[in-house]
C-alpha positions in Angstrom: 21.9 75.7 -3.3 20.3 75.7 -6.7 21.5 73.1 -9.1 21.4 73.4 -12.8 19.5 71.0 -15.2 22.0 69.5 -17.4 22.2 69.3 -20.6 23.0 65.9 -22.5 24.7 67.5 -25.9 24.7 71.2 -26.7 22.2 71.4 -29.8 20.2 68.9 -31.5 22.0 68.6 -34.4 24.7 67.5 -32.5 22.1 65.1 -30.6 21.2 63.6 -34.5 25.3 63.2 -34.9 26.1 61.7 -32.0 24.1 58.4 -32.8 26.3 58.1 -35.7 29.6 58.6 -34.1 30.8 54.8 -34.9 31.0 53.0 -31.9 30.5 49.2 -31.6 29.4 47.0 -29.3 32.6 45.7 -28.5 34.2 49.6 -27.7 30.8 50.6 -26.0 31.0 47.7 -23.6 34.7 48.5 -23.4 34.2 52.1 -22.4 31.2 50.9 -19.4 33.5 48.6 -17.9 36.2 51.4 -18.0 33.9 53.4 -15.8 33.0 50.2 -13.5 36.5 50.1 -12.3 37.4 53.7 -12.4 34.7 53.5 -9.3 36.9 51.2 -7.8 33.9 48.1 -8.3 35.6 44.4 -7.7 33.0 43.1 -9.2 30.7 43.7 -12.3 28.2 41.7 -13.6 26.9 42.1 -17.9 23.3 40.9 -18.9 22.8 40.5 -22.7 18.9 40.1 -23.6 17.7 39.8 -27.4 13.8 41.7 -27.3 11.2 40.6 -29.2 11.4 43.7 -31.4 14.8 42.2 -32.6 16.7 44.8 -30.5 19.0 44.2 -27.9 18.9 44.9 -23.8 22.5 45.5 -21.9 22.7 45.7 -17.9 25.8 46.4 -16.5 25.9 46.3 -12.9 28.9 47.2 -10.3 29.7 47.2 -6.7 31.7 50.2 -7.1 31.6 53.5 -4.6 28.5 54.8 -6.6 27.7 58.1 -8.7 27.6 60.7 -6.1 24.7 62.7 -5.4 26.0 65.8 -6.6 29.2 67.4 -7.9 31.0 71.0 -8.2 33.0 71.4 -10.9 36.2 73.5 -11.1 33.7 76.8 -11.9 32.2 76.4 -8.8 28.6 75.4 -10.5 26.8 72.3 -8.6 25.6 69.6 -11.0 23.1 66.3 -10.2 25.5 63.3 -10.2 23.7 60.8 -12.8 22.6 63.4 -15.3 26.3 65.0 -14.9 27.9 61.8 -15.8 25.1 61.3 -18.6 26.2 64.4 -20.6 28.8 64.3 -23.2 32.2 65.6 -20.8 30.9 65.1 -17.5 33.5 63.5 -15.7 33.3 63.2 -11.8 37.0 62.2 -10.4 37.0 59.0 -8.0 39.4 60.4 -5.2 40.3 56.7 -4.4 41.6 56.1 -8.4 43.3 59.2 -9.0 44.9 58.2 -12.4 41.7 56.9 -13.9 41.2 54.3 -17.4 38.6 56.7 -18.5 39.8 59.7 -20.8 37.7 62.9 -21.2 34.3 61.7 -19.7 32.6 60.9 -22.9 32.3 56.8 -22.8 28.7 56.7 -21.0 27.7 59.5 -23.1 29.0 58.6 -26.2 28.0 54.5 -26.1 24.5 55.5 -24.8 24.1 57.5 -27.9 25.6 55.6 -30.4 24.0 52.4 -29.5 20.8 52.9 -27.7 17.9 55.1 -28.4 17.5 54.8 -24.4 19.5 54.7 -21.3 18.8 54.2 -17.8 20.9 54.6 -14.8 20.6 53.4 -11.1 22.9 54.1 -8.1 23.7 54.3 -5.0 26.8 55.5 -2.5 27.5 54.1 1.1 26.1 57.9 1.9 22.3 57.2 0.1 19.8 55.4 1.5 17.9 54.4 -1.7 18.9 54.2 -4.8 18.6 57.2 -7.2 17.9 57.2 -10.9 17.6 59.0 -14.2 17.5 58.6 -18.0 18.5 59.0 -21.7 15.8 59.0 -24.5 16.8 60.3 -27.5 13.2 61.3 -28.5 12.5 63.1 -25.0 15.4 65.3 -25.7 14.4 65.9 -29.4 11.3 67.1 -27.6 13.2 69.1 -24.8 16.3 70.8 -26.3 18.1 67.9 -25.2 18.3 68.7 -21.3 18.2 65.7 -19.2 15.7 64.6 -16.7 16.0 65.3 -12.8 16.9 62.6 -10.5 14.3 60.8 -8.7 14.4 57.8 -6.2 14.0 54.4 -7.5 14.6 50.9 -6.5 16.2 48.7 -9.8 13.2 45.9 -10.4 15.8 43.1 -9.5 16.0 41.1 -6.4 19.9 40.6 -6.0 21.6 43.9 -5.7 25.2 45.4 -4.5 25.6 47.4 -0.6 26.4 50.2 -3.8 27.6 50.6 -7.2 25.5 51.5 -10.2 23.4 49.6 -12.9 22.9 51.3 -16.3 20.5 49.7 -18.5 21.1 50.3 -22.3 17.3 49.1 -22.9 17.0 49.9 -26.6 20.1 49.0 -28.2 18.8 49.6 -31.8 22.7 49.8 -33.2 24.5 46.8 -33.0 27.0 45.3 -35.1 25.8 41.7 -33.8 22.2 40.0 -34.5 22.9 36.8 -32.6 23.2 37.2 -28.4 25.6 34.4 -28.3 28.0 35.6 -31.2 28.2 39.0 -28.1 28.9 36.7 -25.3 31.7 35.0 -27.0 32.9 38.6 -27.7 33.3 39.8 -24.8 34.5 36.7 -23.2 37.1 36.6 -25.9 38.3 39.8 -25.0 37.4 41.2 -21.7 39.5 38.6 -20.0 42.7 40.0 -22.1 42.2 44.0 -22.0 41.3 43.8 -18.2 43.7 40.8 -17.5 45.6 43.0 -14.5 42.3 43.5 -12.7 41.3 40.4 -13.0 44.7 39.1 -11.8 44.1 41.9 -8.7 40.8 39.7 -7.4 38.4 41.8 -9.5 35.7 39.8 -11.7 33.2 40.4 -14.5 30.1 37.5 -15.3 28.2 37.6 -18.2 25.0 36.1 -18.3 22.5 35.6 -21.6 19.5 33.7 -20.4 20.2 30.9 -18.1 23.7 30.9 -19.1 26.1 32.7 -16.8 29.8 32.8 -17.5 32.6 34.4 -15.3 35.8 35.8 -17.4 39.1 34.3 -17.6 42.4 35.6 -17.3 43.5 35.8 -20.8 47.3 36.8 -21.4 49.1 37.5 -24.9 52.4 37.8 -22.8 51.3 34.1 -21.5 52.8 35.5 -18.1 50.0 35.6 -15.4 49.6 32.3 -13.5 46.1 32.1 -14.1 45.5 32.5 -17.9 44.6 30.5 -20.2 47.9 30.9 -22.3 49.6 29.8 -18.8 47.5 27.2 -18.6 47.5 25.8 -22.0 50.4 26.7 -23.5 52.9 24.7 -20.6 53.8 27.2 -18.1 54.5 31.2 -18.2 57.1 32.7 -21.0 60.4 33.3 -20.7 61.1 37.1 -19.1 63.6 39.0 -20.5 63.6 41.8 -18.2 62.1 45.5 -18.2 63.3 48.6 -20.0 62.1 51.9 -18.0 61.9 55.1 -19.8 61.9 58.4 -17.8 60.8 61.2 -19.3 63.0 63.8 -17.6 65.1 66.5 -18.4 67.7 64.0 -19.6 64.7 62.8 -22.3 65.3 64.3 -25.7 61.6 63.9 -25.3 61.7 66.7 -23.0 60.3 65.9 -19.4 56.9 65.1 -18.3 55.0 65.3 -14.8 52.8 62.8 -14.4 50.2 64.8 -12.1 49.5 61.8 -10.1 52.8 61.3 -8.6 54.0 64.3 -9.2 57.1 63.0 -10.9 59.0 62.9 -13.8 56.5 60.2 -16.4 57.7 56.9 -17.4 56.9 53.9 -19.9 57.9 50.6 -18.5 58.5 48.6 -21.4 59.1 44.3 -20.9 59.9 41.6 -23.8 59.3 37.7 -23.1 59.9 35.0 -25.3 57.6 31.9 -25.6 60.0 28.5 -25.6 58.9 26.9 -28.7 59.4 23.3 -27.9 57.0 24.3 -24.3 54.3 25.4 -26.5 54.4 22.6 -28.8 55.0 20.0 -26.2 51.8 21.6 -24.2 50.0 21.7 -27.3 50.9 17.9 -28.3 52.2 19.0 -31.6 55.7 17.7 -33.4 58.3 19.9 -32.2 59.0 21.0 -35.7 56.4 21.4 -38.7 53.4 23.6 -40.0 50.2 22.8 -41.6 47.7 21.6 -39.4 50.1 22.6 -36.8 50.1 26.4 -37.6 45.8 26.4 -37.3 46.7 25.2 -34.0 49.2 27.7 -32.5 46.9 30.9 -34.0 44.7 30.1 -32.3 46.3 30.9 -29.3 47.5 34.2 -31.5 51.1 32.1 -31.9 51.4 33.5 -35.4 51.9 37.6 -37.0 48.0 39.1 -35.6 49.8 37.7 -32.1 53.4 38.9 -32.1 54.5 42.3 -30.7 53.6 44.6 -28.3 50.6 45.0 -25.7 49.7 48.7 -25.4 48.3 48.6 -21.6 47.2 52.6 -20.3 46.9 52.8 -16.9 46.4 49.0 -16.5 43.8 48.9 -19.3 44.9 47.6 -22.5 44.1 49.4 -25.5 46.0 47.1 -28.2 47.9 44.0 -28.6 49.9 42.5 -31.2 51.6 45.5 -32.1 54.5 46.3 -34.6 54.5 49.9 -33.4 56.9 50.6 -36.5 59.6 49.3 -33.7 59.9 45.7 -36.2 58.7 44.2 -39.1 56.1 41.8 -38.8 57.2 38.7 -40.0 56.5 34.4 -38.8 60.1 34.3 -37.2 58.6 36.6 -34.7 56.0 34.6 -33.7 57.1 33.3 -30.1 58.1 37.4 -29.5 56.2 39.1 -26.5 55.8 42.4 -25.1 54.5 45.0 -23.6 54.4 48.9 -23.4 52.7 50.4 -20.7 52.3 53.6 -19.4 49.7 56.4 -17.8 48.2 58.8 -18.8 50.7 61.6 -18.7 51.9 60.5 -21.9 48.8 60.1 -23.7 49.7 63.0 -26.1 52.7 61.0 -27.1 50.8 57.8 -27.7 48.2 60.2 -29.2 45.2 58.2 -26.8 42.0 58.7 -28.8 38.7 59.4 -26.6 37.5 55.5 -26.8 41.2 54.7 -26.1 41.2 51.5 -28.4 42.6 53.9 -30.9 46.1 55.4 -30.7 49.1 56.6 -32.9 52.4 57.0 -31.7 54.4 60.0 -32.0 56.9 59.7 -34.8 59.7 60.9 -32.5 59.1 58.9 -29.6 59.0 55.9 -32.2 62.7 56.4 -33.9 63.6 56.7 -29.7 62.2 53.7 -28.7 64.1 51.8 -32.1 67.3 53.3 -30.7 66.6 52.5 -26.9 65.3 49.0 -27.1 66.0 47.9 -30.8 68.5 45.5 -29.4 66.4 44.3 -27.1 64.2 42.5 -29.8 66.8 41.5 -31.9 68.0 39.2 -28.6 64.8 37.5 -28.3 64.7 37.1 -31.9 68.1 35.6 -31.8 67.0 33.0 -28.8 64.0 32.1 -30.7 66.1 31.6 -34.0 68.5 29.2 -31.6 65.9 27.4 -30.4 64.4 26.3 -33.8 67.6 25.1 -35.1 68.2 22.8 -32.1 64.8 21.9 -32.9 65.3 20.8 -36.3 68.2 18.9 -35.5 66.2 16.9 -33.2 64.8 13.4 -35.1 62.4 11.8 -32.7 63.3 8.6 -30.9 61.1 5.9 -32.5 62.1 6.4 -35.9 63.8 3.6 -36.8 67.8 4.0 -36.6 69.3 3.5 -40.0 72.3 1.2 -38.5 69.4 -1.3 -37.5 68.3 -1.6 -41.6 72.0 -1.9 -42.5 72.4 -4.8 -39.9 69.6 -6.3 -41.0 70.5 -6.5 -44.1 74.4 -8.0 -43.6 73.0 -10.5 -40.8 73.2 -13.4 -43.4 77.5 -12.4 -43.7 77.9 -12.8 -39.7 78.7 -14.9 -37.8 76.4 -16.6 -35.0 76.5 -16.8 -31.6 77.6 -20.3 -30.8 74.4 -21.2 -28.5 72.1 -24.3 -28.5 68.8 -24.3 -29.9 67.4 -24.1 -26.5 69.0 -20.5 -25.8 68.2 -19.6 -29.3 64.3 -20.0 -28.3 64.6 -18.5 -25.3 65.7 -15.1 -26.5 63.4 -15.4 -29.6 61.2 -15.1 -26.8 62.4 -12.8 -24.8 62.7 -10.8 -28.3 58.7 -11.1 -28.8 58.2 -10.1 -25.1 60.3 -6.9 -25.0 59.3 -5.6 -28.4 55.1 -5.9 -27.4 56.2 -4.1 -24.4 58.0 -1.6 -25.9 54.7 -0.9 -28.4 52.2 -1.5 -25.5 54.2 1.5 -23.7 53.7 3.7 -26.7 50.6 3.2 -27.1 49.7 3.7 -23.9 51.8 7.3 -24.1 49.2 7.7 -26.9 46.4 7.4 -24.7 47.4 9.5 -22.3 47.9 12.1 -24.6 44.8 12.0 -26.3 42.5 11.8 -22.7 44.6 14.9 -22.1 43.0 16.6 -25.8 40.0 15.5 -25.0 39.8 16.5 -21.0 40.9 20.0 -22.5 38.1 20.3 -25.1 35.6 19.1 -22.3 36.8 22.5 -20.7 36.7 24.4 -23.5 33.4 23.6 -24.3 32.3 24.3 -20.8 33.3 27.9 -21.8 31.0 28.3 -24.3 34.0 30.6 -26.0 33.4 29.4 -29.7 37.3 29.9 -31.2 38.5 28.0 -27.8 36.5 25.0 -28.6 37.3 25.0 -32.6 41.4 25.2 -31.4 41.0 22.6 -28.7 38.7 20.1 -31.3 41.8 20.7 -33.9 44.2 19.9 -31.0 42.4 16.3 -30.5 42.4 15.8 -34.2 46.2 16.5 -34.9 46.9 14.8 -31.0 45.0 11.6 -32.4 47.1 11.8 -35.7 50.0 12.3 -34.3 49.8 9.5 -32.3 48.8 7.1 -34.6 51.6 7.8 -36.2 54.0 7.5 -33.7 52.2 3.8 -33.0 53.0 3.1 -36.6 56.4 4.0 -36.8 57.5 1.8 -33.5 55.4 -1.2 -35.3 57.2 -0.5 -38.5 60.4 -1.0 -36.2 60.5 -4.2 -35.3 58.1 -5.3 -38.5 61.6 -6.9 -40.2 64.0 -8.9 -38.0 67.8 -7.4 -37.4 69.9 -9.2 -35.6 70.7 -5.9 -34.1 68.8 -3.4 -32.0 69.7 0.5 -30.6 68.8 1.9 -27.2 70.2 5.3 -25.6 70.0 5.0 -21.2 72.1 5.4 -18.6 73.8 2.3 -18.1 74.9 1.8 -14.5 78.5 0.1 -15.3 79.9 3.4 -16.8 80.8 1.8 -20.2 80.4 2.9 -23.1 77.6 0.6 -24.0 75.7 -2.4 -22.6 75.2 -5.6 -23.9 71.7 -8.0 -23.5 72.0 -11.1 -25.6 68.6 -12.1 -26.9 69.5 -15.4 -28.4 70.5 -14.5 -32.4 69.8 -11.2 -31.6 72.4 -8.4 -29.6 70.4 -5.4 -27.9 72.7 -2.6 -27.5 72.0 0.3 -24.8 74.2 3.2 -25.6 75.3 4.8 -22.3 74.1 8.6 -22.4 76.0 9.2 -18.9 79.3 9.2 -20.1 81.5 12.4 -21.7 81.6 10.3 -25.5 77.8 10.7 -25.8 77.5 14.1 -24.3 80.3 15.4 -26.4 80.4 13.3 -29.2 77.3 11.1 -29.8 75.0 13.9 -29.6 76.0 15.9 -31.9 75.9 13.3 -34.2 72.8 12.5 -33.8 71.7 15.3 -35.4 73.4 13.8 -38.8 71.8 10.6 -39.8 74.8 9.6 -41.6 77.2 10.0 -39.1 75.6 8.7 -36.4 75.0 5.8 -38.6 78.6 5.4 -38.4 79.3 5.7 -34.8 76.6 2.9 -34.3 78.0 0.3 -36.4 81.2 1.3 -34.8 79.0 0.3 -31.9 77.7 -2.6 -33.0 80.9 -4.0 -34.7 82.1 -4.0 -31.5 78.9 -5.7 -28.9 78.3 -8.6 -31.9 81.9 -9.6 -31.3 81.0 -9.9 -27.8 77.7 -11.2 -28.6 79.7 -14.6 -30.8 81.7 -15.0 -28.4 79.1 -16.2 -25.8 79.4 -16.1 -21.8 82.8 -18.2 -21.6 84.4 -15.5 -22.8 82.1 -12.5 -20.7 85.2 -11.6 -17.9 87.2 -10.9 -21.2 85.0 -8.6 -22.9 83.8 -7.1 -19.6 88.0 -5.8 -19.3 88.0 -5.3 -23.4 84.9 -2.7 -22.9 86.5 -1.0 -20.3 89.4 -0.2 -21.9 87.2 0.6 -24.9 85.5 2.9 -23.0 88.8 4.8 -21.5 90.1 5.2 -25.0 86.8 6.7 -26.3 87.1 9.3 -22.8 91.0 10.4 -24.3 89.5 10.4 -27.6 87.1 12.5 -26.6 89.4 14.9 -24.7 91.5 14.9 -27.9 89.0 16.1 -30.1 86.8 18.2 -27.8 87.0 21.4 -29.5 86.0 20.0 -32.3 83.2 18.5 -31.6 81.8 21.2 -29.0 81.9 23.5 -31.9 79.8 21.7 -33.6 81.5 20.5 -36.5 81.1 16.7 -36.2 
């Protein structure tokens, strides 16, 4: 069986081109890990080495099925497996991954020759008993009208090695866009984690090592769906799923219909929205529920901000863009907690108009204004959700502010009347007064604690990433967590800083009523039952108007300082007179529900 020496391009002057054909580091590695998986590997390990000539050395290994030994393409020619794969086009199927990430059979090729002046490759099948080898060098195939070398049998000089796979050594990377081996690392952990997310999610890993360092990639997930992403992780929990739209590309399509070869059916595009809960993130994130400044360095870093919103483009379970308009909205901040995802194979590629490193596409303009029809409303409903969420945000005023009613009594105290008590009563809840309110702080501040160990346990595991922009979000995320706390300290000190003879809590109170009364000496503490159909339906809605709820609470208090003067004689009286206070504010409420439920308090 004679088997033809292949050829790497098909003149030199295409040879000269090809090292200028514009792809970076980022797409090269990209397009070797494409061809890692495409051989079904679980596993793939990436070596970065800086030379002393200033150039850079990349291993890639994989415990894939191997290149195999040879190959007979569809003319019936038989070709030698590694230089096959070498040349610009030479694409061997992988039986077991029919519908493969890789496109037209030029990532090897083209990365090899646009960033290294030489290549090696090493592999080996469950078939072979050693491992076989061959080569790139640019100048030898100056020298030889650019025809590849044979392949001989080598071992790879390294000690731990895969039962198969293959190992391709970039040894002369003379064209990177990077000088520092560290600013690559950070790269690729940055982003492998993300465009690979589903195989990773599926068992399969990739480790990066520089030195001593090694590093294993993390799930990362712009949909913040995956259990074991990062997003997931620190962002409070997966998003919330809006469901799936499934476009068929059959005769019904105005499309047209399209077989997808590999099932040998009609094509489809599975397209799914989610929606991140924006009082989650900030909760996770220990930022105020409402707000921007500081805040808004915080949430884009985790992409919670216009580069982050959209679409994921994911090809056969490879994505190949994120945070995507795709002409299908308007990029704009209100869209900022707005997730999704198009993904399809690659039957449709001339829709999506795939380009041969796949990280570049354009969609058809027709397929566009039918996806605006089909799922237009789709986005608008998150949208909407988010919009909602916001305003109930806004309307929310945190609960250690202090309550306006509390200044007002304050400043009437003098005008009331006292609780008829002896001096010894008087003392004791002055000190019962001193007690509470140090407890009250003493809780808050140790809330605050909490809260910052939590900052500070999650930049310990950032740094223990070595991933540069997760260590710069999680050190702002301490800082505003430390601010923000010391704020909140401040504002329960500022509290009880001036004496009212009145104070406001919200609990369930066990009686039922309406409210409950602790007598504190000169001093009434009033817990506003939230278990009862007044607060639910009436109270909190108020609450979101400082002014009215004002009002309900010196209703409120009116009522428990009458109580209050009136001392413990006269306690089986006001227990009935709150009862009955109570069942009037139930018909009240069943009076005015409409009212109130719409809002309009």
């Amino acid at each position: 069986m004679e088997i033809r020496r292949e050829q790497f391009v098909s003149s030199k002057d295409f040879l000269k081109s090809a090292r200028s054909m514009g792809i970076n580091v980022k797409e090269g590695v990209f397009e070797i890990v494409d061809n890692s998986f495409d051989a079904g590997a679980n596993n793939i390990w990436i070596e970065i080495t800086k030379k002393d000539d200033g150039n850079f050395r990349f291993i890639f290994t994989d415990d894939g099925f191997g290149i195999p030994e040879t190959h007979t393409d569809d003319q019936g020619v038989t070709h030698q497996g590694i230089p096959y794969v070498l040349t610009y086009g030479g694409r061997i199927p992988n039986p077991y991954k029919p519908a493969p990430i890789g496109k037209f059979g030029f990532g090897l090729s083209q990365t090899a020759s646009c960033l290294s002046s030489r290549t090696e490759v090493y592999t080996k099948t469950d078939d072979d008993e050693q491992w076989r080898y061959s080569y790139y060098d640019f100048a030898e195939l100056v020298d030889n009208e650019c025809e590849l070398p044979d392949e001989t049998i080598r071992q790879p000089p390294w000690l731990a090695l895969p039962e198969s796979g293959t190992i391709v050594v970039m040894e002369n990377v003379d064209q990177s866009d990077y000088v520092n081996p560290n600013a690559i690392v950070n790269m690729l952990l940055k982003n492998l984690g993300q465009v690979y997310r589903y195989f990773l999610a599926n068992g399969c890993s990739i480790t990066i090592s520089h030195g001593k360092t090694e590093k294993q990639v993390r799930i990362s997930d712009p949909l913040v769906k995956l259990e074991d992403s990062l997003e997931v992780a620190a962002l409070g929990g997966p998003s919330i799923d809006y469901g799936e739209e499934i476009i068929v590309f059959d005769k019904k399509n105005p499309l047209g219909p399209i077989i997808d070869e590999e099932t040998e059916d009609f094509a489809e595009c599975v397209i799914t929205f989610q929606r991140l809960s924006t009082e989650t993130v900030r909760t996770a994130l220990n930022l105020p529920l409402i707000g921007a400044g500081e805040q808004a360095k915080i949430l884009g870093k985790w992409k919670i901000n216009p580069n982050g919103q959209g679409f994921s483009v994911i090809r056969n379970g490879r994505e190949i863009r994120s945070g995507e308009s795709l002409g299908l909205f308007t990029k704009h901040p209100k869209y900022n907690y707005f997730r999704a995802q198009i993904a399809f194979s690659e039957a449709l590629d001339g829709l999506f108009n795939v380009r041969t490193n796949k990280s570049r596409f354009s969609m058809d303009v027709d397929l566009r204004n039918y996806l605006k029809d089909r799922i237009g409303k789709s986005i608008e409903g998150v949208l909407y959700d988010t919009q909602e969420e916001i305003k109930a945000l806004n309307s929310k005023r945190s609960k250690d502010t202090i309550p306006v009613a509390e200044i007002i009594a304050a400043d009437v105290k003098h005008m009331l009347p006292k609780p008829r008590i002896s001096d010894q009563v008087r003392e004791e809840g002055k000190r019962q007064v001193e007690k509470e309110i140090s407890q009250i702080v003493s809780t808050v501040v140790r809330r605050s604690v909490d809260k910052i160990n939590k900052a500070e346990s999650l930049l310990e595991k950032a740094e223990s990433t070595g991933d540069k922009a997760t260590i710069a979000s999680a050190e702002l995320n301490l800082q505003v967590t430390k601010e923000s706390m010391k704020k909140e300290v401040e504002q329960v000190k500022q509290r009880f800083a001036f004496e009212s003879n009145c104070r406001k809590f919200t609990d369930v109170v066990g009686t039922g009523g309406l409210f409950e009364l602790k007598a504190r000496g000169d001093h009434a503490w009033i817990t506003i039952n939230t278990a009862t159909e007044f607060y639910s339906r009436v109270y909190s809605i108020a609450e979101k108007d400082a002014n009215l709820e004002s009002l309900l609470d010196l209703m409120i208090f009116s009522i428990a300082w009458s109580e209050h003067v009136d001392g413990a004689d006269q306690k089986p009286n006001w227990e009935h007179i709150r009862r009955e206070i109570s069942a009037q504010a139930e018909i009240f409420v069943g009076s005015m529900a409409n009212l109130f439920e719409g809002g309009e308090a």
